[in-house]
N, C-alpha and C positions, 0 to 999 in steps of 0.2 A: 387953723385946726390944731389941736393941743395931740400931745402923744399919749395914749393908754396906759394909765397908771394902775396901781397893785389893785384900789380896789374896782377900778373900770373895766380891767379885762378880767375880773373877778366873776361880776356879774354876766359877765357877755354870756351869749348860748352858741351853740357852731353852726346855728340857724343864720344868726346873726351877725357873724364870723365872716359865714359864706354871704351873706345880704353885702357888708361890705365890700368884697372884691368885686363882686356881680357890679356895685354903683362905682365905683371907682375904674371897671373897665369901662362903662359906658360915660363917664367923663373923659377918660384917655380920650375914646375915639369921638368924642366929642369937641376934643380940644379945649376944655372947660377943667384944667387941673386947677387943683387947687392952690393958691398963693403961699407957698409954706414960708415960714422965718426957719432954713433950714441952722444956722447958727444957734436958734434959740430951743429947738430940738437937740444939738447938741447936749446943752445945756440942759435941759429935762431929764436926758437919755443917761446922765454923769454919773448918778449915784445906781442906775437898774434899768433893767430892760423888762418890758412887760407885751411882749409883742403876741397876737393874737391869733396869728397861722404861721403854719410852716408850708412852706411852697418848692417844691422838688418838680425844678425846669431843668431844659437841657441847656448847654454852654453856648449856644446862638446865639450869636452878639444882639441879634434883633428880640430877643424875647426874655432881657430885663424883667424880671418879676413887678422890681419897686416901681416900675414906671407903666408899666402894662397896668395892672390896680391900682394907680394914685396913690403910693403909700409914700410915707415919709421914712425918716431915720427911728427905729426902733417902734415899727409896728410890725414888720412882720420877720421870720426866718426864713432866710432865700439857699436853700441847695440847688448847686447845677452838677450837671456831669451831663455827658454826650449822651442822648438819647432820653434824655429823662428815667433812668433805669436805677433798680437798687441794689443797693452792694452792703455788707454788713454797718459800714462806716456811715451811710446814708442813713441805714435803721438807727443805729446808736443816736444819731445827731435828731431823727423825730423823737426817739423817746424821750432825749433831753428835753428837749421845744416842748414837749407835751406834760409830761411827768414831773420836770423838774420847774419850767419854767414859765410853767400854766396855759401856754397856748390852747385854744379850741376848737384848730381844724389843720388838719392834713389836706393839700392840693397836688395832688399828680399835673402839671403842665405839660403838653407836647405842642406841637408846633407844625403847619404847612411846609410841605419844601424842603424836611428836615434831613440832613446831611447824613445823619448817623442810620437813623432808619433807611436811606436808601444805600449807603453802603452792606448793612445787613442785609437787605434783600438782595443786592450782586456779590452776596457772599464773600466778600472784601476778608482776606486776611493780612494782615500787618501789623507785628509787632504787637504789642501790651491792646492795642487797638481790637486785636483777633477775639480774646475773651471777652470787651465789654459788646461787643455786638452780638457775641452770643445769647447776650440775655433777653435781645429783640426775640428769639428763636421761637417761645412759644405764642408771640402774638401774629409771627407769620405762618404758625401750624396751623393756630387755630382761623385765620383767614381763610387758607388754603384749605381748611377742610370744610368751611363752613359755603366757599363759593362751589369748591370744586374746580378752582384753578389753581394756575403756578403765577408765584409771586412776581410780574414782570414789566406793567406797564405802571405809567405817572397814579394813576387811581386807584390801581390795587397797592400803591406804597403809603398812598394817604387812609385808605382803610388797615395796613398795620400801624399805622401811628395812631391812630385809633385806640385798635384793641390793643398796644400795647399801653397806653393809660390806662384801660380796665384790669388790663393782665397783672399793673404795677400796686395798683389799690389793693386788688385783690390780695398779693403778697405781702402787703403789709401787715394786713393783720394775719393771715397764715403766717407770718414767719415771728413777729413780735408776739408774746404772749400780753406784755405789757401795753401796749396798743389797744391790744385785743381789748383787755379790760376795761382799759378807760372809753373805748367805743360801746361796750356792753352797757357800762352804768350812765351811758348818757353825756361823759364830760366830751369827747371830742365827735366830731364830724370827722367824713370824709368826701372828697370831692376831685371829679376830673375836669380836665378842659383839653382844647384844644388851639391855640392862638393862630390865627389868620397873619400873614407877614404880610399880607398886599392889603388889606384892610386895617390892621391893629383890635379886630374883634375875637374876642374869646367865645367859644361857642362851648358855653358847659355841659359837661356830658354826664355819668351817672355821678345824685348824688346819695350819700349814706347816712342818716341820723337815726339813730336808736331813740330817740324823744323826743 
């Protein structure tokens, strides 16, 4: 499988974008990846990069972007940070993916069993650690209001990892106006998921296409 060049992620749609991660998780858990020459991708990759999604996972060892979707070298843009959450630096780096760099879909990833999220929910403060778990906050309000419980056992931590992918999507384009736009006219998608760690299955959650 060759790498996406200028004018192949040209034509792409973030229909199409998302079709490819959706096939590429069910080859993972399939065990059926594909055979890359990843050398020969280097090679490809030397003069430009034309990669097709940007992917905003958390730092989980187990929940690898490039290997969770069968991507290769220079198909897609992989941000991690704990929790899968956003922070200005995060926004700057989709709008480059996006705007600069032609990509045509944003993925929020979260993940089962996730560390960061259940520190958030036992209100864990420590160090620089204290304010990125704040930004879980309003996916555990809105749990909490929506069950009418308090955030406490193994399942109500898996339904804020949840809503905090929806919470993270949502804020993207509330907070980028630039985003916003290219979501308006059609050029990018947006899409969640949620990666199974005892399985290897992504169970995608809401998606966004304006076309």
């Amino acid at each position: 499988m060759r790498t996406l060049n200028k004018e192949a992620q040209h034509v792409l749609t973030p229909q199409k974008a998302y079709q490819i991660l959706v096939d590429g998780n069910q080859r993972f858990v399939s065990n059926l990846r594909y055979n890359r020459n990843l050398l020969q991708q280097v090679n490809e990759t030397s003069d430009g990069q034309y990669p097709f999604a940007i992917v905003l996972s958390c730092i989980d060892s187990r929940t690898s972007a490039e290997l969770v979707f069968d991507q290769g070298l220079g198909d897609i843009f992989s941000a991690r940070i704990a929790g899968n959450v956003l922070n200005e630096d995060i926004l700057g780096s989709m709008e480059f993916a996006c705007k600069v760099a032609g990509s045509k879909l944003i993925m929020v990833l979260g993940h089962t069993k996730c560390g960061a999220i259940k520190g958030a929910c036992s209100h864990v403060q420590m160090g620089h650690l204290t304010g990125l778990l704040a930004k879980v906050a309003p996916a555990m309000h809105a749990v909490a209001q929506r069950d009418g419980t308090s955030i406490s056992d193994e399942s109500s931590v898996e339904l804020v990892a949840i809503e905090n992918v929806r919470c993270q999507l949502r804020s993207i384009l509330e907070r980028s106006p630039i985003l916003e736009h290219l979501y308006q006219e059609g050029s990018i998608g947006l899409v969640g998921g949620l990666y199974n760690v005892e399985s290897g299955e992504v169970a995608f959650l809401d998606q966004h296409f304006n076309k």
